[in-house]
Structure formats: C-alpha cells, structure tokens
C-alpha positions in Angstrom: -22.9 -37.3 13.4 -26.5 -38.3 12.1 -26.8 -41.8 10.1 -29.1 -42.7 7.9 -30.5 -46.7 7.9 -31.5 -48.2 5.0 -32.6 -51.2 3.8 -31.9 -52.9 0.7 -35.6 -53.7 -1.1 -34.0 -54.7 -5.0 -30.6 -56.2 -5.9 -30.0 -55.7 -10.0 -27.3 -57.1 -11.8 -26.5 -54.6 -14.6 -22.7 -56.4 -15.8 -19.8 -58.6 -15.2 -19.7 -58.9 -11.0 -21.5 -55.4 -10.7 -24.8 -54.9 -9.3 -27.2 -51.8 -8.1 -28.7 -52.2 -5.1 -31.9 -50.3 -4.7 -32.1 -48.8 -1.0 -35.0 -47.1 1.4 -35.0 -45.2 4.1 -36.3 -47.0 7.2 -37.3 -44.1 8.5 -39.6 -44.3 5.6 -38.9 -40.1 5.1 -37.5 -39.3 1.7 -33.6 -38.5 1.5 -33.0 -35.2 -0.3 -30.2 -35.8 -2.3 -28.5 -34.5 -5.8 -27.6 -36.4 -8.9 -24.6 -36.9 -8.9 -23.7 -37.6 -5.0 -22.7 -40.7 -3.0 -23.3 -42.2 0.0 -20.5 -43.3 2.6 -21.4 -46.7 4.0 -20.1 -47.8 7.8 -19.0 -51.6 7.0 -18.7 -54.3 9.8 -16.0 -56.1 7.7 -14.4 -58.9 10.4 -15.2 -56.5 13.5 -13.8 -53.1 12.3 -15.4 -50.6 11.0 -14.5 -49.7 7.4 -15.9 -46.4 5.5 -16.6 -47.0 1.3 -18.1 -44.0 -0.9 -20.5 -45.3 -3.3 -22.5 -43.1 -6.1 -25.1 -42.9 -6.5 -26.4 -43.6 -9.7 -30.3 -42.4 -9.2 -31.5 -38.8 -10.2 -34.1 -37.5 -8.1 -37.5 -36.9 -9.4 -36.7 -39.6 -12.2 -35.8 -43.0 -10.0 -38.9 -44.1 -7.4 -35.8 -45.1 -4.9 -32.0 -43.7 -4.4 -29.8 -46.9 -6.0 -25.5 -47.3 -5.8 -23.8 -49.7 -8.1 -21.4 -51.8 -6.8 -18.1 -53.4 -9.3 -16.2 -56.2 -7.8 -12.7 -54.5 -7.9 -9.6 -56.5 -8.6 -7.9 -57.4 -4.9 -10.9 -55.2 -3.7 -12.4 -57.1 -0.3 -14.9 -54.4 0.2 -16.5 -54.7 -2.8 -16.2 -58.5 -2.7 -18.3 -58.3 0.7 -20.6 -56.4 0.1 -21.3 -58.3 -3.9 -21.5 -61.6 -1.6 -23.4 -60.4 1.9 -26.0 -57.7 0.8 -29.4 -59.5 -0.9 -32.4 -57.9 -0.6 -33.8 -57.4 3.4 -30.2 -56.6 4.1 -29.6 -53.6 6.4 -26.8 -50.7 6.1 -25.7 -47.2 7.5 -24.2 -44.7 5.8 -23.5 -40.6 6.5 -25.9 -38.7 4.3 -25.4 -37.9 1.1 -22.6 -36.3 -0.2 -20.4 -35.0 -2.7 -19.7 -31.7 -5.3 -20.3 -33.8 -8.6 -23.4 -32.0 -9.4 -25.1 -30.2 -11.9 -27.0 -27.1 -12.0 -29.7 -26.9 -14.6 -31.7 -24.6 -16.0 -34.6 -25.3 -18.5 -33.2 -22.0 -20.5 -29.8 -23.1 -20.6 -28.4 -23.8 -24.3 -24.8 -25.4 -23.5 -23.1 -28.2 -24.5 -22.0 -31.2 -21.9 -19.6 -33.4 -22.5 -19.5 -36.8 -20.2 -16.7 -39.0 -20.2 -16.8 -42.1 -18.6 -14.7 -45.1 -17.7 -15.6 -49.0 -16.0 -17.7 -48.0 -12.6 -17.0 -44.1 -13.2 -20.4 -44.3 -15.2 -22.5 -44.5 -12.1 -22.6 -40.7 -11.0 -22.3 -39.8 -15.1 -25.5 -41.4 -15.4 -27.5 -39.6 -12.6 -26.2 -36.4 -14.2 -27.5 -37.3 -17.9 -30.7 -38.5 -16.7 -30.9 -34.6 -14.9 -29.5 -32.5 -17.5 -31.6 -34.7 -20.6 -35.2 -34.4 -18.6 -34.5 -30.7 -17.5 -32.3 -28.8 -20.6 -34.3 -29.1 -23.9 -32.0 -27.2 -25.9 -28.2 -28.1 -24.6 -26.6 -30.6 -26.5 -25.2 -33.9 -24.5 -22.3 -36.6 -25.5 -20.8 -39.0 -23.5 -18.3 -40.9 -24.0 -18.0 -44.5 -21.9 -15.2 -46.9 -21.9 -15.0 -50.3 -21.2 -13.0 -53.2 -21.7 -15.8 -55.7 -23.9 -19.1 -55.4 -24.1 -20.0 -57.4 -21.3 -18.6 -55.0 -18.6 -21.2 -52.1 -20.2 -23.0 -51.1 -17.1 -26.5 -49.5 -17.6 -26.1 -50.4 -21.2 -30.0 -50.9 -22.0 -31.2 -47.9 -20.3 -28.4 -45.6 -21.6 -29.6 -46.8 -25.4 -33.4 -45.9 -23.7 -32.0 -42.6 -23.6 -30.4 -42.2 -26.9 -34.4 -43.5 -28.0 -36.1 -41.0 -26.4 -33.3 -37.8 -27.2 -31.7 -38.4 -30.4 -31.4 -35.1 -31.5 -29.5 -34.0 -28.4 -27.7 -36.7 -27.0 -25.0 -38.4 -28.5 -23.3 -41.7 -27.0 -19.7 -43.0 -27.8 -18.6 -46.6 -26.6 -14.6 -47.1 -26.6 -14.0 -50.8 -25.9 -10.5 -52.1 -25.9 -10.8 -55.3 -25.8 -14.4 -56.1 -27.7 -15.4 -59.9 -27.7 -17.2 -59.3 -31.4 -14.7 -59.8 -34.0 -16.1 -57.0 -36.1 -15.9 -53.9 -33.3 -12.3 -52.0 -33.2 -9.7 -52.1 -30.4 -10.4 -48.3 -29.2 -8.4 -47.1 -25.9 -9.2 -43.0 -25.5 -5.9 -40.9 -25.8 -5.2 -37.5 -26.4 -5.2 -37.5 -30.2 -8.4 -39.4 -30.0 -9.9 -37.9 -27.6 -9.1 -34.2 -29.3 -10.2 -35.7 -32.3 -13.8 -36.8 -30.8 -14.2 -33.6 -29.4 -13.9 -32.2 -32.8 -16.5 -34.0 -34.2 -18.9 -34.2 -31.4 -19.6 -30.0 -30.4 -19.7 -27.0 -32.3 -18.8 -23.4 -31.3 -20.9 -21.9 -29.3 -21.8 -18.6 -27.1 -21.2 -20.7 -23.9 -18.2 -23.1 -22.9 -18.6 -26.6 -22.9 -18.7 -28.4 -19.6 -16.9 -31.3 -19.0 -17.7 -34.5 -16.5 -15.3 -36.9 -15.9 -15.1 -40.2 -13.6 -13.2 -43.2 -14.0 -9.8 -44.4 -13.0 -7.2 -41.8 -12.2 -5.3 -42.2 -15.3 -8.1 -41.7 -17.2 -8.9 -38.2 -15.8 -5.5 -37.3 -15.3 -5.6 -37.9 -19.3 -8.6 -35.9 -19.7 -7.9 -33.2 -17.6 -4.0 -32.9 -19.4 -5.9 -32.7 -23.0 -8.8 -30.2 -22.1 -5.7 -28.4 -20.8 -3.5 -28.0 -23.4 -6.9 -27.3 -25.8 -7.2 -24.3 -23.4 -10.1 -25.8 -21.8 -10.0 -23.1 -18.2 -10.3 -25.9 -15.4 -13.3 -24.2 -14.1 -15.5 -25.9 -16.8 -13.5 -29.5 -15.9 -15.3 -31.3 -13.3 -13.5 -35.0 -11.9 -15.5 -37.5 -9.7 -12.4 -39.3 -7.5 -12.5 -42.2 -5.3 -9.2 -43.4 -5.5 -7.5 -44.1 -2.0 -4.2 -43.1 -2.2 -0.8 -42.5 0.5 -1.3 -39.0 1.2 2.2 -37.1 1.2 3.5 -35.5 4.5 2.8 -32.2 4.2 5.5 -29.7 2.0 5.4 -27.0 4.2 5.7 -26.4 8.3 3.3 -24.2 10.7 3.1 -23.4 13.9 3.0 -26.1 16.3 1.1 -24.3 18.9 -2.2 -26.0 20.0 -5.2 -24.1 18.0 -8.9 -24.6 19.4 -10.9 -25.5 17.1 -15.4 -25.1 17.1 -17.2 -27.0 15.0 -20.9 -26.3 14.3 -23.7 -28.1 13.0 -27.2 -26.9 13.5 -27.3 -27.4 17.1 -24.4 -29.1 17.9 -21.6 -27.5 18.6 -18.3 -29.5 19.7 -15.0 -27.8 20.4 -11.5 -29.7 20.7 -7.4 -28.6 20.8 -5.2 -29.3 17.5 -1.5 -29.0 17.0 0.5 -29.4 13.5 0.8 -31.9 12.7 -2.2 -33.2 13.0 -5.4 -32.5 10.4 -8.3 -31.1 12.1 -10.5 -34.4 11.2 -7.6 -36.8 13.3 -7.8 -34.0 16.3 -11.5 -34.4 16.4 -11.5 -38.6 15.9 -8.8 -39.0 18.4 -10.8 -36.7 21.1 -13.9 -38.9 20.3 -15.7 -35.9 18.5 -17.4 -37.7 15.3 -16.6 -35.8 12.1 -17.9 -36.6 8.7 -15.0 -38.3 6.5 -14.6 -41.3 3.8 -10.9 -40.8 2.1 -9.2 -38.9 3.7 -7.0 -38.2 1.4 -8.8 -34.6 -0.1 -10.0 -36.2 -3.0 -14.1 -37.0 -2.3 -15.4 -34.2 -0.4 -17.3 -35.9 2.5 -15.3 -34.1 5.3 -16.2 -30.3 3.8 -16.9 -27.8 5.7 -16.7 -23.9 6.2 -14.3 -21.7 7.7 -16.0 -19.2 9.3 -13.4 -18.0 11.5 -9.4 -18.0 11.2 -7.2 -20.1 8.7 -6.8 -23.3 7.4 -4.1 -24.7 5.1 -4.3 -28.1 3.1 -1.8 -30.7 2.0 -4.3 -32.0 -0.9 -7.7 -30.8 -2.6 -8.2 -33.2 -5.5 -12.0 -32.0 -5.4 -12.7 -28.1 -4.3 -12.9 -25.8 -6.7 -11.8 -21.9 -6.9 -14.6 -20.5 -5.9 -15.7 -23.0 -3.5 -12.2 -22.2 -1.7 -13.2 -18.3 -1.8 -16.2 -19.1 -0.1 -14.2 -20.5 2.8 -14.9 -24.0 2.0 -12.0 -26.1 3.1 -11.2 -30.5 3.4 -10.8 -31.4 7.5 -8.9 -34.9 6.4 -5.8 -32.6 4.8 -6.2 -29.4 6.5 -4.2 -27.8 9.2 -5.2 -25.1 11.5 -3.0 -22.2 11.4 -5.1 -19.7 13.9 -8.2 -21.0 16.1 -11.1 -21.4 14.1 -15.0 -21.8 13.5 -16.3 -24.4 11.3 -19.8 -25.1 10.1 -20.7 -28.4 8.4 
C-alpha cells in the first residue's frame, strides 16, 4: 500500500473552529489528483492508528498546492486533534487520493449544474465549481449552501470572488437558519423550498441538469427524496458521504466455503483465503495484506476496486453508481466473495 508524506506549509482559518491546511508533497513531485477527491489520513491519536477522509477542497490547475478543510465536529476527537496538533511544519500520511465525486468537463458542454451544500459538505462542492466555472463557458451553475449564521460560511470571500468574476452564469443561494443579523430570514432547505428554488433557478433545456450534493445525511437523503419524486433519474444525482455508520449484518447468506482471492496492483500481486462472513477487505487486514480502506461502511469509495474474475456481492454501496457496477467495479469493506476472484486496484 503506497503512502504519500506531506507536510503542512499554510494553516488558514476560513470560519468558526474550521481551518484549510495547505499540504506538499515531500517528495516534492506533484500529486495528480481530481477536484473533487479526498485524501485518507493515517492518525497516531494516543498510539492507535485511526483512518479520517478529508476533501479536498483544491482544483487542480487553479490552487498552487492540494488544501483539505478541517470543521471541529461536535463530540468529534479527530477533528479536535488535528484543529489543536497540526500548525504549519507538521508532518502527515495519507493513501492517495481518492474518491468518485468528480466532474467531467468539457469546454463545449452547455448544461446546467446544480450544487447543494451544507456546513463542511461545501469543501469538495467548491473544487467542483472552481473546475466546471474555469473550464464550461456556456453551462449555467447554482449552488445552493447552508449554514447555521453567517459566521460558520466557509470559503465565504472567495465564493463571492466567483460570483465577481461569473455573474452571468453562476448563481449562489445562502440558507442560514439561525442568522445573527436581525434583518436576514430563518431559512432551513425542505422539499417545498427546495422544489420551489429549483423552479426559479434553471430553465429547460436539451440536456439534464446535474446535481451535487454533500452535507449531513439528512440533508442528502432530503435532496435525493425531492429530485426523486420531481423525476430527477438518479443517474444525474451525485452524493459526497462521510458519515460513519453501524453497518447492518448482511440480509442474505452465501456459501461459506473458503474463496481465494488475487489482488493486483501494478506489480504487486497479493493472494489470501476468505470465507462468509467475512468482507474481502477484513480477510486481507487480518492476513496482514494492506488494502486501501477509510469507512468501511460502502459509503466513500477508498476501498474500490475491479472484479476481473468471479463474483462479488455487497451488503451496502452508498457511493457506486450503475454503470460503475457494470464495469465490474465493486466496495472490498461490504463485499463478499461468492466464487474465487481477481481484483485490480
């Protein structure tokens, strides 16, 4: 499993107990990376080594240096280490970079993109509008950001750079439920709103409208529920998830019979024994063979890979899409091997 070592060379507060840490590679190479994708950090937290998926909120081409963004979460430890321990000299690890929240452009492409945002879920949103603004003159962009008061807006002055330099085609929507100013309105999205916005904000067109999403999971679950019922296909809804949650024991039963599994990358090829039921990525970590992984709990896409060779069923997949499923891509954190297999990573 390759690492990459960074060193933090700029800490920048952007709101309330959240700050972007600007990194570089020590190896002083550039990271090829997408907008849109995050980095998994190895933690020392007390001795043990703890995995947290960060976004990156840098688009490359526009930002000198790949950045994350880090909130203080609520109960969060993690976050709380790394807002008091990483200052600017500090050194980190982290898998490469990662992640299917990306964007293809097209300088001919005339679309209409729709970003919806809430708290921290803004960081990978706002590598993807710096992308699609500098390389899609004629699509038209809105997004849509909510916060609880103004003082938890994070990017706020370089998001109103934007709107500067692209008024024509970008359009930004704060929602703040709880504004400090006396004069702002008590906004929380919902489905009427939201429908209503929608409405407002994008015209028919030749081509469906893409939506972005990232933000706490009842916010997307509310997204994705409205887009729904609009008769939005889910194909054009893309979610950005980094919620931990208790994965359930599997609904159905397979063979229990010990399937050998290959795994392939570039060179490397390691090879190991799994039985239901146990995922493919706990076979590998309890043999000692290191697999990529963050969640594991299907929902952030650091553990893909592809099924070259026999079948793989999962208990979860909060982030692969239809056709990335067709083309054999499958989650090692909730998947199960039903026949031997070949994976590439």
């Amino acid at each position: 499993m390759d690492l990459l070592e960074w060193k933090v060379i700029r800490v920048i507060p952007e709101a309330r107990d959240t700050i972007s840490y600007v990194l570089e590679a020590i190896s002083g190479a550039p990271v090829t990376y997408e907008a849109g994708q995050f980095l998994t950090f190895l933690l020392d937290y007390h001795g043990q080594e703890i995995r947290r998926s960060y976004s990156l909120g840098s688009t490359p081409g526009i930002d000198e240096q790949p950045f994350i963004t880090v909130r203080k979460k609520e109960n969060g430890a993690i976050s709380r280490y790394i807002l008091e321990h990483w200052h600017v000299g500090t050194l980190v690890s982290s898998l490469p970079p990662s992640g299917r929240f990306t964007l293809s452009t097209d300088p001919g492409h005339r679309r209409q993109v729709f970003f919806l945002a809430a708290g921290s879920g803004i960081v990978p949103v706002f590598a993807l509008l710096k992308q699609l603004l500098r390389d899609e003159s004629h699509s038209q962009v809105v997004l849509l950001y909510q916060n609880h008061d103004e003082n938890n807006i994070i990017y706020h002055g370089a998001i109103q750079q934007l709107e500067m330099l692209f008024p024509a085609r970008f359009t930004r929507i704060d929602l703040l439920s709880h504004p400090i100013l006396p004069d702002l309105p008590h906004q929380r999205l919902n489905n009427g709103l939201f429908e209503l916005l929608i409405n407002r904000n994008l015209h028919p067109g030749p081509h469906p409208t893409l939506y972005y999403t990232c933000g706490p999971a009842s916010f997307m679950r509310m997204v994705q529920f409205t887009l729904r019922v609009m008769g939005v296909e889910e194909e054009y809804i893309r979610k950005e998830n980094f919620t931990v949650e208790t994965v359930p024991p599997p609904a159905f039963t397979i063979d229990m019979a010990p399937r050998r599994v290959q795994v392939r990358r570039g060179e490397q090829h390691h090879e190991f024994t799994v039985a239901y039921p146990t995922t493919i990525l706990q076979a590998a970590l309890n043999q000692h063979i290191k697999l990529p992984y963050s969640c594991k709990g299907g929902r952030c896409s650091a553990c893909t890979a592809r099924c070259l060779s026999g079948t793989v069923k999962m208990n979860m997949n909060e982030v692969l899409t239809e056709k990335d499923l067709q083309n054999g891509l499958i989650l090692t954190c909730v998947g199960y091997a039903e026949t031997d297999l070949i994976l590439e990573l």
